[in-house]
C-alpha positions in Angstrom: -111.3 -30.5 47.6 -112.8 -28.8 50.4 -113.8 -25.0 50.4 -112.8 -22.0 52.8 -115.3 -19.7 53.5 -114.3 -16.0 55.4 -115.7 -13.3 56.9 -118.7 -14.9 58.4 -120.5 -12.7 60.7 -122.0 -13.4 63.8 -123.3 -11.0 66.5 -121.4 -11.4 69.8 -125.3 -13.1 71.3 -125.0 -15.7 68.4 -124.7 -18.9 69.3 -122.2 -21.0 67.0 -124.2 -23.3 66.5 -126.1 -21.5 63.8 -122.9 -21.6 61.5 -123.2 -24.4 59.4 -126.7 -22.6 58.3 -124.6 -19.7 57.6 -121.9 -21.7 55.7 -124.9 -23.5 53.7 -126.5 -20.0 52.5 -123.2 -18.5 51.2 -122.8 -21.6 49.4 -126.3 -21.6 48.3 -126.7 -25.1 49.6 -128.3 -26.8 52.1 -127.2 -27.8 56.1 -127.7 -31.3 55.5 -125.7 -31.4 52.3 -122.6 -30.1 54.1 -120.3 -33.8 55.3 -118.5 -32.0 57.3 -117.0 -28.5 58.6 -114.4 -26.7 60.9 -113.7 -23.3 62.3 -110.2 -22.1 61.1 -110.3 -18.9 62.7 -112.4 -16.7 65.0 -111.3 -13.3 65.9 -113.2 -10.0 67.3 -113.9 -7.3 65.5 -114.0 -4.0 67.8 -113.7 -1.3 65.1 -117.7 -0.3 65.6 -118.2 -0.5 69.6 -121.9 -0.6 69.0 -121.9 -3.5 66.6 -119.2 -6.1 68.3 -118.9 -9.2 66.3 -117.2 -12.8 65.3 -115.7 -12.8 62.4 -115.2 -16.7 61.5 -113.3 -18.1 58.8 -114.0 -22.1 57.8 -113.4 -25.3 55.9 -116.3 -26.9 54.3 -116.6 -30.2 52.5 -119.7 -31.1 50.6 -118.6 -33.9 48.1 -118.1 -33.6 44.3 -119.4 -30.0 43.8 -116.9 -28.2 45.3 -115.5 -26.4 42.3 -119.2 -25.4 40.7 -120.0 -23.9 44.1 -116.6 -21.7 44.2 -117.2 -20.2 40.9 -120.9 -19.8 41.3 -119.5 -18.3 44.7 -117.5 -15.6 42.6 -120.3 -14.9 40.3 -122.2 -13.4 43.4 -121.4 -9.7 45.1 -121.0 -10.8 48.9 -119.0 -9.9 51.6 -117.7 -13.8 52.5 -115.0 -14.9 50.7 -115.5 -18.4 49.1 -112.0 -20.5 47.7 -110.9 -23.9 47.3 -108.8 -25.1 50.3 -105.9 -27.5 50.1 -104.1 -27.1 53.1 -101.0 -28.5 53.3 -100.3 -31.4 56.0 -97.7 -31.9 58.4 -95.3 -34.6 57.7 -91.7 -35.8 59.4 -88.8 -36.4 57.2 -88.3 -39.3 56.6 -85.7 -41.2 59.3 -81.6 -40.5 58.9 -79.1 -42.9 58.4 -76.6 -41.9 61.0 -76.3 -43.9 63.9 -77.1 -42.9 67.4 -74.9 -44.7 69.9 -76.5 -42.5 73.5 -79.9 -41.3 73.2 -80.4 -37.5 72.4 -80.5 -35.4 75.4 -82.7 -32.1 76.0 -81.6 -29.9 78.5 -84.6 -27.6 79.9 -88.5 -28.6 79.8 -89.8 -25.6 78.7 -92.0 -25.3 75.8 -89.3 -26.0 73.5 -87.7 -28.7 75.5 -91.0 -30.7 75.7 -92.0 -30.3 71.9 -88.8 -31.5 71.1 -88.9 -34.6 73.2 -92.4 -35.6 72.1 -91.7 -35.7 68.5 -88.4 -37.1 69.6 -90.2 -39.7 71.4 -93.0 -40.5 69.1 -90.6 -41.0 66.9 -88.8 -43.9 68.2 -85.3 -41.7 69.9 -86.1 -42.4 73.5 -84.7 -38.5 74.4 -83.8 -37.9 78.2 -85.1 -34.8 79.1 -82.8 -33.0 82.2 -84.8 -30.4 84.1 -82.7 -28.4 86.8 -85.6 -27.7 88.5 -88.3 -29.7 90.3 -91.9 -31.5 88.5 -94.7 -28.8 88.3 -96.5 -30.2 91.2 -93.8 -29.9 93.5 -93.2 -26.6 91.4 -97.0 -25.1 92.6 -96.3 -25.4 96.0 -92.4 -23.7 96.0 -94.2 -20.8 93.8 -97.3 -20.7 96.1 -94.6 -20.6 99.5 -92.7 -17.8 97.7 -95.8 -15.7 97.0 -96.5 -15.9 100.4 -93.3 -14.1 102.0 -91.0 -17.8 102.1 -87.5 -17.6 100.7 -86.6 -17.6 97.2 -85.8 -21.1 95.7 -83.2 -21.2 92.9 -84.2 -24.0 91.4 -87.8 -23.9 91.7 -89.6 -20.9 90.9 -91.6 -18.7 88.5 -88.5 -19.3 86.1 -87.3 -22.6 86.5 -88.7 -25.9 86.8 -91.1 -28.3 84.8 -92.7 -26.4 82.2 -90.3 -23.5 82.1 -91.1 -19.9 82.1 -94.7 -20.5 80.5 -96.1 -22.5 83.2 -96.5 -19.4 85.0 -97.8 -16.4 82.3 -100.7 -15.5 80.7 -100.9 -18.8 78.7 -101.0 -17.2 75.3 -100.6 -19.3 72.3 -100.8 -16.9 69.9 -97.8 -16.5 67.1 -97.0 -14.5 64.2 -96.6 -17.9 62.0 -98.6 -20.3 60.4 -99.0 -23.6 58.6 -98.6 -27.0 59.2 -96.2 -27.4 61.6 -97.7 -24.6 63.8 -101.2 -26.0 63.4 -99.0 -29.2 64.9 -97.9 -27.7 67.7 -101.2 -26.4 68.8 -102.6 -29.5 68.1 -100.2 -31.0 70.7 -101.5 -28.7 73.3 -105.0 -29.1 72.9 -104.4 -33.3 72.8 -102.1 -32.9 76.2 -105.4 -31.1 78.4 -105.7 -28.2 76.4 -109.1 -26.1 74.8 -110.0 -27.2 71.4 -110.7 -23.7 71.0 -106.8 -22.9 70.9 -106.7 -24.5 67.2 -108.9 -21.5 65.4 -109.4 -18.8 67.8 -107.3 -15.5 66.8 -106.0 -14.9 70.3 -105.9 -17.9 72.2 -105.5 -17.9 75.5 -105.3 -20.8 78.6 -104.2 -19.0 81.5 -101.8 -20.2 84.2 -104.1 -22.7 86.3 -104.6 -24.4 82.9 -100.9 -24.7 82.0 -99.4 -27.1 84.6 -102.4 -29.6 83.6 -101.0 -29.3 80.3 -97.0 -29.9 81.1 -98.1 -33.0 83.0 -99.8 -35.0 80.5 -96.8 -33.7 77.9 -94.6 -35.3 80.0 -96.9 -38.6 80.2 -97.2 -38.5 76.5 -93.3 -38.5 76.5 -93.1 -41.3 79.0 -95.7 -43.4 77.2 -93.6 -43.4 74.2 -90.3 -45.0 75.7 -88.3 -41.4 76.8 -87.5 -40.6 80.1 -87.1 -37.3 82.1 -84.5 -36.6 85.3 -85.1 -33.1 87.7 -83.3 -31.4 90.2 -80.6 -32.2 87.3 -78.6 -29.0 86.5 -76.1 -29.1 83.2 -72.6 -27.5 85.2 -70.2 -28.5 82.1 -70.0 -29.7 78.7 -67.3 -32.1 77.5 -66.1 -31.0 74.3 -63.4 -32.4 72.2 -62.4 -30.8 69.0 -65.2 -28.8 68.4 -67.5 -32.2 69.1 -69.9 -32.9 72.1 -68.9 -36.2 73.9 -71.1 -35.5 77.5 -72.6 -33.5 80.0 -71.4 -32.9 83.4 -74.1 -32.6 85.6 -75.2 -32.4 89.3 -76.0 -35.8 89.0 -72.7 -36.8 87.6 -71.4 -37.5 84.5 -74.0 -38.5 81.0 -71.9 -39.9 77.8 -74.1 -37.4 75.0 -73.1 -36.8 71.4 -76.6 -35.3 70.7 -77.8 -32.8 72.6 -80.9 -30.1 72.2 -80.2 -27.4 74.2 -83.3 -25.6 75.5 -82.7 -23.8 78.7 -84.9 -20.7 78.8 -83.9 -17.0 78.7 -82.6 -16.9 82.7 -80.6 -19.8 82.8 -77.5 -17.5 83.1 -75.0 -19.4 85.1 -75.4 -22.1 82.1 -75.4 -18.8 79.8 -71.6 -18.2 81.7 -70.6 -21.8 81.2 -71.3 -22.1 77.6 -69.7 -18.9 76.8 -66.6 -19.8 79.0 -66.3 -23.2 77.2 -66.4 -21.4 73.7 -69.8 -22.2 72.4 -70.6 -19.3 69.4 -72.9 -16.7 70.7 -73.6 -12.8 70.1 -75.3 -10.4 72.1 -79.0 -10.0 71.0 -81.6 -7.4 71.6 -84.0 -7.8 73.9 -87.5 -6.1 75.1 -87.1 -3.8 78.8 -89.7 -1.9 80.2 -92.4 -2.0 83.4 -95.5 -2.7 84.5 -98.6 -0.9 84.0 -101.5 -2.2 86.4 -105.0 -0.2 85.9 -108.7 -1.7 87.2 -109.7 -3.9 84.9 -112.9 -2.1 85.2 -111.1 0.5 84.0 -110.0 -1.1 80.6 -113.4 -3.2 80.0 -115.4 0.1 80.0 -112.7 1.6 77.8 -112.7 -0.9 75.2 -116.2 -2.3 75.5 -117.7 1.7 76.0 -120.7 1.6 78.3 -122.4 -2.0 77.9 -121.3 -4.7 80.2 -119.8 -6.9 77.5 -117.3 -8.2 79.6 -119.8 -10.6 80.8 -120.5 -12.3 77.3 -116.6 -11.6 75.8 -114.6 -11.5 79.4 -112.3 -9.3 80.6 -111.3 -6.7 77.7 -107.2 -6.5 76.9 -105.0 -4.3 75.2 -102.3 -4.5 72.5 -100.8 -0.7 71.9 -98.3 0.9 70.4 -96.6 4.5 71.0 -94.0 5.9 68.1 -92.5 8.5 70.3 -88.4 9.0 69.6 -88.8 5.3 70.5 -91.1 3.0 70.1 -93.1 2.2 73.3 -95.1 -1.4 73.0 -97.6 -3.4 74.9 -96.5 -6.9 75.9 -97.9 -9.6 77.6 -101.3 -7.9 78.2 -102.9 -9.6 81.4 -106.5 -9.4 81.5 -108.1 -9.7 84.9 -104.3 -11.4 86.2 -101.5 -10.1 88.7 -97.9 -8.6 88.8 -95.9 -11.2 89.7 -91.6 -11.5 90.9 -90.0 -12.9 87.5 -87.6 -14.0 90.2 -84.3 -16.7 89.9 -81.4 -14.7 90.8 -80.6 -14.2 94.3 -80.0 -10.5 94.5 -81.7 -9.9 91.9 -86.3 -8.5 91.2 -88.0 -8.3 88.2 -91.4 -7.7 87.7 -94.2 -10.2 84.9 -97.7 -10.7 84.6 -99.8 -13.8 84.4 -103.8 -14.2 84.5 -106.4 -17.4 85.3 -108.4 -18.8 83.1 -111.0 -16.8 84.0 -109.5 -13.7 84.3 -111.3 -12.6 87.4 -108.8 -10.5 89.0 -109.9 -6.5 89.2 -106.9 -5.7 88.1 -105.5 -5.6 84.2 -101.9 -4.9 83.7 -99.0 -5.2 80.9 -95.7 -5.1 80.1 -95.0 -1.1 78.5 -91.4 -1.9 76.3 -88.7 -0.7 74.6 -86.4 -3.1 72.2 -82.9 -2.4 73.8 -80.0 -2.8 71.0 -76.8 -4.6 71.2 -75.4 -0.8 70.5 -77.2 0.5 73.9 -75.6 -2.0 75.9 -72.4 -0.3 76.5 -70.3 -3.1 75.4 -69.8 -5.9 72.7 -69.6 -8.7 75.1 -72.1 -11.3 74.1 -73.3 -11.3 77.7 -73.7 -7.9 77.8 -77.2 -7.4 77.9 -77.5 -10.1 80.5 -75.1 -7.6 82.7 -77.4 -5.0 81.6 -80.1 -6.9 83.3 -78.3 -7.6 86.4 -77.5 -4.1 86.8 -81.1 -3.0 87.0 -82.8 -6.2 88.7 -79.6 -5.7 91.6 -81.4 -1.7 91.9 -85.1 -2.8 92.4 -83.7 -6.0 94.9 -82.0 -3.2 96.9 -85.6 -1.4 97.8 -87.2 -4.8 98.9 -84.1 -7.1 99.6 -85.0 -10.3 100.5 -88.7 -9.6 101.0 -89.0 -9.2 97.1 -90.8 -5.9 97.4 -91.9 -4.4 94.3 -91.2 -1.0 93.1 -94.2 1.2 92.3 -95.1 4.3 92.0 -98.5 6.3 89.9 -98.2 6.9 86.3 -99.2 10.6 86.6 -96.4 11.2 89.8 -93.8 9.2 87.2 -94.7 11.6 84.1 -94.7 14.9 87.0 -91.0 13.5 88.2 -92.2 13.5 91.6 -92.6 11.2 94.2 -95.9 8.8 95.3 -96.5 9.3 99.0 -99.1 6.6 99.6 -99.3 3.2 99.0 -101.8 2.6 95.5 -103.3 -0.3 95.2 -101.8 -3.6 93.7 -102.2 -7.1 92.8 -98.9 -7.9 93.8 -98.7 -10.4 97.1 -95.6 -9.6 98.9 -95.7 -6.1 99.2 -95.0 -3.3 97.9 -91.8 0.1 98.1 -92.3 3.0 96.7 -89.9 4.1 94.3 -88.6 6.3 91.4 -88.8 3.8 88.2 -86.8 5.9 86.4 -84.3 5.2 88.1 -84.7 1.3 87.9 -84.6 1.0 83.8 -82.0 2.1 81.1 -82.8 5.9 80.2 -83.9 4.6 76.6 -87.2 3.3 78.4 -87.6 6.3 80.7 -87.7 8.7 77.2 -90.1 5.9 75.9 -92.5 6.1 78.5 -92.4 10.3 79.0 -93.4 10.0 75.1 -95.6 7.3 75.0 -97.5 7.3 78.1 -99.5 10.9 77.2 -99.5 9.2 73.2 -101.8 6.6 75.0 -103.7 8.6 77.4 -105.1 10.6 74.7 -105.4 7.6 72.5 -107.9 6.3 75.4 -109.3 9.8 75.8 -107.6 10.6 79.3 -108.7 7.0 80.5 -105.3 4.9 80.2 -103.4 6.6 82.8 -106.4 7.1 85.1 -105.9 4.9 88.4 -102.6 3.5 86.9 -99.4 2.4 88.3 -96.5 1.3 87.1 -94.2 -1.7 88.5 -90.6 -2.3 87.7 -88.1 -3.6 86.0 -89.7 -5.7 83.3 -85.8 -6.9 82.0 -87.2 -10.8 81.1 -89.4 -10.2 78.0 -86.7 -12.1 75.8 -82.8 -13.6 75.3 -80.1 -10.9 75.1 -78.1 -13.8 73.9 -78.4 -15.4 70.8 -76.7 -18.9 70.1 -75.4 -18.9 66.5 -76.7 -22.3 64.6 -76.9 -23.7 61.1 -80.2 -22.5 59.5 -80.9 -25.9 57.9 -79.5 -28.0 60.8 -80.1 -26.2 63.8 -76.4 -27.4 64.8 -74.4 -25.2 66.8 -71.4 -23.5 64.3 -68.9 -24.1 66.7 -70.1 -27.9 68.4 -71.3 -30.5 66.3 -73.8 -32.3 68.1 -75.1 -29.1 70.1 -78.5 -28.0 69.2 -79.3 -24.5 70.7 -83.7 -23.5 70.9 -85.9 -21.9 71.6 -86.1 -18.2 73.9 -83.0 -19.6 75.9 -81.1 -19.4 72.4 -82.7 -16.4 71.1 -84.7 -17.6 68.3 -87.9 -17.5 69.8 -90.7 -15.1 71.6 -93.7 -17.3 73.4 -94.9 -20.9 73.9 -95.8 -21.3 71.0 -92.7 -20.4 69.1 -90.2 -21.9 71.0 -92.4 -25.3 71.2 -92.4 -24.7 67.2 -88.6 -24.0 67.0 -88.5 -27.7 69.7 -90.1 -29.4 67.1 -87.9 -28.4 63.9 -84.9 -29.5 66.2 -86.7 -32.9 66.7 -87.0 -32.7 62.4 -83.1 -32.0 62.0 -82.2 -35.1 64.4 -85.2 -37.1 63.1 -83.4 -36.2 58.9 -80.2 -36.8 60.4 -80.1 -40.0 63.0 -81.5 -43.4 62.2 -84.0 -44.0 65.6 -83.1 -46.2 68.5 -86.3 -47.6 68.9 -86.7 -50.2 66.1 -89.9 -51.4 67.6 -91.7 -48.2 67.2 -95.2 -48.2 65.4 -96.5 -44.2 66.7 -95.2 -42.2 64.1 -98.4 -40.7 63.0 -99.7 -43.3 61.1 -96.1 -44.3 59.1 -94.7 -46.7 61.2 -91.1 -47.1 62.1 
C-alpha cells in the first residue's frame, strides 16, 4: 500500500526536482529505492512574508516495506506527516436495465453539459449535445468584435456558446470537494489540453486563452466516442405529457427525447421563463451580487509579496478576503493580472466579470466584492424573482452606456465619501467607460456591505487596498437565483420524469469544476438507470461494454 507524506517544505527558489530526495530522507530511505511517486497537493504558504514556501503533500510507493516505514515514521518527532494511503478509485455503476429508445439529450455545453456527454459517450449512450450558441472558434471572434465597440450578439457572447460561461473567466479549477470523482474530472481537463499541474496544485488556475483549447478537444473526445453535438440550436419548448418528457421543440424543429440532461447555465433566462411557464418545479435561490474592484496589480503584488519582487518567481499575487460587517462582504473571482469584462446576453441589459491570461500580465488586478442576496431580500416569492432582481439593476447600468456597453465606475474612496468622480480613472475595461454613483446600481444590502467592509479591508492591508482603486458595477451573475428541484439520488426532476436539471443553470453548482462534477453524476444516474445504445462499445475505462 503506498504511503502519503505532508508538509514537505520547499523554499519558493527550490526546484521540484529535489523532492523525491526529500520524500527518501523522511522515510529514512534511499531515492533509488522509491518505484514511484506523485504530488497530491502543492499550495503556498504566505503566513511569514520573509520565508515564502511550497508546502507539498505526496504518494510514495516503495514495495513491501510500506508499513515498517509508517510506524518507524511515527516513532520520529518531525514536522511531515507520514500514513498509509489507500485512495479510493473512481468507478461507474455498473450499466441499467431500462431501455433507451432516443439517445439522451444535453441541452447547454458548458462545463456541466460537456462532462456529462463525455462519460455519456465513453460509455456507449451516443448523447446529442444542443448548444444555442455558436462553436468556440466562431465564439473568439463574435467576443473579440464585441470588445471592440460591434453590436451585442445574443447567441454568441461572453455567456453563451460553446463552453459556456467558463470559457471566458479566470479559468479556476479549484473546488471545495474532493475524492474520486473530482480527482476524475480534473483528470478530464488536464487529458483534453489542460496542465498536469491542475491535478495537485491548491489553487489551480488555466486562464481564458487556455480554456477554448480545452472545450475543443472535449468536444473531439465526445465525437470520437460515437456522440454528436448541434449549435445555433436553442431549446424554445418542451413536450410534456403527464408529468413525462416526450421532446424538445427547438429552433431547429422538433427532437423525439425521453431523456434529457438539462445544463443551460445561470443566464439562460428566456429558457428559465419557458420552464417555469410549462410547470417544471423550481424555487427561488440565493445568489452572490456585488461589483468590481480593479487596483494595479502592482499594487496587490507588493502588498501580499511586501518589498521583494516575488511576482517574478510566484506571478502575479491574488486575493481571497472576507469582511464581517452587518453583512458579510466576500472576495470572488479574484483576477490576477486580468480585465473587467461585459457579462453581457441580455439586450438591455450590463453586468460587469473578470477574467485573466495565463500569464496574468495585465497591470491591473481586480475581483468581484459580494454579498449573498436571500430569497427573503428579493421582494417577492416568485421563483424568478431574483432573476427580476437582476434585470432591474443590469436595465440601470445599460441606461448610462446604452448600446455602447459602457461601464459604470467610479473611485473607491469618492464611493465611501458619497460623492461624485469627476475624472475618468484608469481601467482595463475596452469599451469605455461612464461615471456613475454604484450605489445606485446594486440592491442597498450590498451598498451597507461595501460602506462596512471596504475600510475593514483597507486597514486589513494597512491603507493599501483602497489605494488607486475603482470599483465597476453591477456584478449580478456570480450564481443561479433559481434552483431546479431534483431527486437527490436520481438527479430527476420531481415534477418531469426524464428531465435532469445541472449544474449553475439549476442552482446546484458554483465554478467549472463543480458543475462539470454535478455533469458527471447525471451521466452516473442515466448510466445506473438506462441500458447503453452502443453495444459495440469497448472505452469504458478498461470494463468494456
Amino acid at each position: 500500500m503506498p504511503i502519503r507524506l505532508s508538509n514537505i517544505q520547499l523554499s519558493i527558489d527550490e526546484s521540484e526536482l529535489v523532492l523525491p530526495e526529500r520524500l527518501a530522507g523522511a522515510l529514512e530511505i534511499r531515492a533509488a529505492d522509491i518505484r514511484r511517486w506523485r504530488i497530491l497537493r502543492k499550495s503556498l504558504d504566505t503566513r511569514d512574508k520573509a520565508d515564502l514556501k511550497f508546502v507539498y503533500t505526496a504518494e510514495v510507493a516503495v514495495g513491501e516495506d510500506e508499513p515498517r516505514l509508517v510506524a518507524r515514521a511515527g516513532r520520529r518527532r518531525s514536522p511531515v506527516a507520514v500514513e498509509l494511503y489507500d485512495e479510493p478509485r473512481f468507478a461507474l455503476p455498473p450499466f441499467g436495465s431500462e431501455p433507451l429508445r432516443e439517445r439522451p439529450v444535453i441541452v447547454g455545453s458548458g462545463p456541466a453539459g460537456l462532462a456529462a456527454a463525455c462519460f455519456l459517450a465513453e460509455s456507449g449512450y451516443r448523447p446529442l449535445v444542443l448548444e444555442r450558441g455558436r462553436p468556440v472558434r466562431e465564439r473568439i471572434a463574435d467576443v473579440a468584435a464585441f470588445d471592440a465597440g460591434g453590436p451585442l450578439n445574443a447567441e454568441s457572447n461572453y455567456l453563451f456558446g460553446e463552453g459556456g460561461a467558463g470559457t471566458f473567466s479566470d479559468g479556476k479549477l479549484t473546488c471545495r470537494s474532493s475524492g474520486p470523482e473530482v480527482r476524475r474530472v480534473l483528470e478530464l481537463f488536464a487529458e483534453c489540453k489542460g496542465k498536469p499541474s491542475i491535478l495537485y496544485d491548491a489553487r489551480p488556475h488555466l486562464g481564458s486563452n487556455r480554456l477554448p483549447a480545452v472545450v475543443k478537444a472535449l468536444r473531439r473526445k465526445i465525437l470520437a466516442a460515437g456522440g454528436e453535438l448541434r449549435f445555433g440550436c436553442r431549446v424554445e419548448e418542451v413536450d410534456l405529457a403527464e408529468g413525462r418528457l416526450r421532446g424538445l421543440h427547438t429552433s431547429s424543429g422538433y427532437l423525439p427525447a425521453l431523456v434529457v440532461v438539462l445544463a443551460i447555465g445561470h443566464s439562460a433566462r428566456d429558457t428559465y421563463e419557458m420552464l417555469f411557464a410549462r410547470g417544471v418545479p423550481m424555487v427561488p435561490k440565493a445568489f452572490q451580487f456585488g461589483v468590481r474592484i480593479e487596483q494595479p496589480q502592482e499594487q496587490v503584488n507588493r502588498a501580499q509579496y511586501g518589498p521583494t519582487r516575488l511576482e517574478d518567481t510566484l506571478g502575479a499575487a491574488d486575493y481571497s478576503l472576507v469582511a464581517r460587517g452587518r453583512t458579510p462582504l466576500f472576495s470572488f473571482c479574484m483576477c490576477a493580472g486580468g480585465q473587467v469584462i461585459p457579462s453581457v446576453s441580455e439586450a438591455g441589459r450590463f453586468c460587469t466579470n473578470g477574467m485573466s491570461l495565463s500569464r496574468r500580465a495585465s497591470p491591473f488586478a481586480n475581483s468581484g466584492l459580494m454579498i449573498t442576496l436571500d430569497p427573503a431580500d428579493f421582494g417577492s416569492s416568485h421563483p424568478l424573482a431574483g432573476m427580476q432582481l437582476q434585470r432591474k439593476y443590469e436595465a440601470l447600468a445599460y441606461e448610462l452606456g446604452r448600446d455602447d456597453y459602457l461601464c459604470p465606475i467610479q473611485t473607491a474612496a469618492d464611493f465611501l465619501a458619497r460623492r461624485t468622480t469627476t475624472s475618468q480613472p484608469p481601467s482595463s475595461y475596452t469599451r469605455g467607460v461612464a461615471l456613475a454613483e454604484i450605489s445606485a446600481l446594486i440592491p442597498p444590502q450590498a451598498r451597507a456591505a461595501l460602506e462596512d467592509g471596504l475600510p475593514i479591508l483597507d486597514r486589513r492591508w494597512r491603507g493599501r487596498f483602497l489605494q488607486h482603486a475603482t470599483l465597476a458595477g453591477p456584478e449580478s451573475r456570480g450564481s443561479s437565483p433559481v434552483r431546479f428541484l431534483r431527486d437527490p439520488n436520481t438527479l430527476e426532476s420531481t415534477g418531469v420524469a426524464g428531465l435532469y436539471p445541472i449544474g449553475e443553470g439549476a442552482g446546484y453548482a458554483g465554478g467549472i469544476v463543480s458543475a462539470a462534477l454535478d455533469g458527471l453524476r447525471a451521466a452516473k444516474a442515466v448510466i445506473a438507470r438506462y441500458a447503453p445504445l452502443d453495444a459495440s462499445c469497448t472505452v469504458r475505462y478498461g470494463l468494456g461494454c
